[in-house]
N, C-alpha and C positions, 0 to 999 in steps of 0.2 A: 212356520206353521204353529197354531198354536193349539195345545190339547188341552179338553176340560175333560173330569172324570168324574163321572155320575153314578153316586153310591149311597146306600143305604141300605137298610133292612128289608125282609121280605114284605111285601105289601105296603113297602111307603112310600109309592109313586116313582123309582125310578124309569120307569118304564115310560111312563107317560110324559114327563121330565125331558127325557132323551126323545121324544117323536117332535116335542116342541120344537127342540132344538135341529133337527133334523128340517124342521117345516122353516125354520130362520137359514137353513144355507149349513148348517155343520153335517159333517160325514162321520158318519156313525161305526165302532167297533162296537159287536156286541160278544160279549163274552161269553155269557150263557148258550150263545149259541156256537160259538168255534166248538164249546164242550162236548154239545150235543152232535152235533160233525164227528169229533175224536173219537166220541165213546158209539161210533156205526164201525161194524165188521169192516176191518180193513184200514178204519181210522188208528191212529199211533197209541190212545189207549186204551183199547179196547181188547187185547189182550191184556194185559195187564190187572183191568177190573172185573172182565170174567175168570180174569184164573183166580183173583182173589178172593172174591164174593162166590162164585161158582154157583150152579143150577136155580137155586134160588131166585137170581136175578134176569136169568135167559127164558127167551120166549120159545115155542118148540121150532121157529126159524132161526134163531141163533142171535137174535137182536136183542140188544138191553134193556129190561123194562126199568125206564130211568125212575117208575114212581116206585116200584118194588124199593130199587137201589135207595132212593131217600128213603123209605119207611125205615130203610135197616139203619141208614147212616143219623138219621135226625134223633134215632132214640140209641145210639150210641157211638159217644165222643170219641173212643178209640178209633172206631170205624170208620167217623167223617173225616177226623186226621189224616187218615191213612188212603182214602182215598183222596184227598185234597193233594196230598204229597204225590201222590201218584199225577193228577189233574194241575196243577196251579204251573210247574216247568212250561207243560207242552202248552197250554192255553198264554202262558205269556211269552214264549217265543215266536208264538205264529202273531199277537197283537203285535211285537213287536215288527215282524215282520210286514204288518201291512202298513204300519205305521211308515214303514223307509220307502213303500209303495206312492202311499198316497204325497208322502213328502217331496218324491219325485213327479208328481204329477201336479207339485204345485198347489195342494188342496190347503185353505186357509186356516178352519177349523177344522180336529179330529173331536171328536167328544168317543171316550172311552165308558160306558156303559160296563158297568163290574159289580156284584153284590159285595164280593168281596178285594175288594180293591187293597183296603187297608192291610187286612189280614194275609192277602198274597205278598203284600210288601211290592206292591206297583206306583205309589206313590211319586217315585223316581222318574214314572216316567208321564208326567201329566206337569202343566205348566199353573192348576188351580185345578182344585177339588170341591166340586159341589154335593153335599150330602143331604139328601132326601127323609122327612119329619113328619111324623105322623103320630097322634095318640094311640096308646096301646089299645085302646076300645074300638079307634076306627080300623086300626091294623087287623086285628080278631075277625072281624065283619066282615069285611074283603077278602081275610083267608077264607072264612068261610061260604062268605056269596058267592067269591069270586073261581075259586079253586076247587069246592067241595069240600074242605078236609075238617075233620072232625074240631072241637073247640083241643080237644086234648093235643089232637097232632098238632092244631096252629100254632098253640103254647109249646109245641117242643121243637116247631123250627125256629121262633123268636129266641128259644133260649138258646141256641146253638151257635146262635152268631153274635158278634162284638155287639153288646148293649148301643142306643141310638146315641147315648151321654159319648162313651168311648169315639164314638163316631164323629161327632160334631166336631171332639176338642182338633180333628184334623183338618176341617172345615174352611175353605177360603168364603163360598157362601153357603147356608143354608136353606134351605124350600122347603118351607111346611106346605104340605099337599092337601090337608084338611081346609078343602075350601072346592067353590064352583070350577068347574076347569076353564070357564072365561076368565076365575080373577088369578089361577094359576099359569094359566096363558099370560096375563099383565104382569105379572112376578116373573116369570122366567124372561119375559121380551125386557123387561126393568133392567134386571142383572144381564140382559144380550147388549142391550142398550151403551150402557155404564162402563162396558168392557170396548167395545167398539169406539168408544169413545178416547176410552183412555188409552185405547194404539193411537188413534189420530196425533195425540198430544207429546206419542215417545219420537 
């Protein structure tokens, strides 16, 4: 089986990246969403992040309001820490977990979809790391257009995470995503291509 791990910063196309690749035949882990699973009443940590954060981040049903919880963590480092440490264990034991899943079932590609892929120290478990590239100007715009969130908040979830340079230097390929999604469809089927190819030839 082979896993590719799809990462970059917020707004620079991993998303889009990973449906590609999902549309060429790979089975998809998405990260961001095991989190969101965890952090529901009843999920593994979800205790844990309302005892820490407390009322602030709870709805008057008892669910976690996930955009509260980033407001607080984006505009303080302590806090994202400490909820990542709380978050990063349980989110990579259950990928791992489905990983030994789909392995059993024989699935070819896994592509592991992760913002924080590097930063979690998941690296270990991806066979090639594709990191996702965008101008800081078209990143802003999408936070913007695409999210709602203020120019200030955009700027403080970019600054929160590993700069795109940091990123690259782990890079088996890169995808700049500043382009039509026909010519990013041919860049990602390129690099699908190129790989497909080169198991033929092991």
């Amino acid at each position: 089986m082979r896993v590719i791990g799809v990462t970059g910063g917020i707004g620079s196309g991993k998303t889009t990246v990973t449906r590609l690749l999902k549309e060429l035949g790979a089975v998809v882990i998405d990260a961001d969403k095991i989190g969101h699973e965890l952090l529901k009443p009843g999920g593994q940590a979800y205790q844990a992040v309302a005892g820490a954060f407390g009322r602030q981040v709870l709805e008057p049903d008892g669910l976690i309001n996930r955009q509260k919880l980033a407001e607080i963590v984006f505009n303080s480092p302590p806090d994202l820490a400490y909820l990542n440490r709380i978050m990063h264990p349980l989110i990579g034991d259950e990928v791992r977990s489905r990983m030994e899943q789909y392995q059993g079932q024989g699935v070819e590609v896994v592509v592991i979809e992760a913002p924080l892929l590097i930063e979690a120290r998941w690296t270990a478990l991806v066979d090639e790391l594709w990191v996702t590239v965008a101008p800081e100007d078209v990143v802003l715009k999408r936070l913007e257009q695409g999210m709602g969130l203020s120019h200030e908040e955009a700027e403080a979830r970019i600054r929160a995470q590993l700069s795109q340079e940091e990123k690259v230097k782990h890079a088996t390929a890169v995808i700049d995503t500043d382009c039509s999604l026909g010519e990013l469809k041919g860049r990602v089927e390129g690099q699908w291509r190129q790989r497909q190819f080169d198991s033929r030839q092991k």
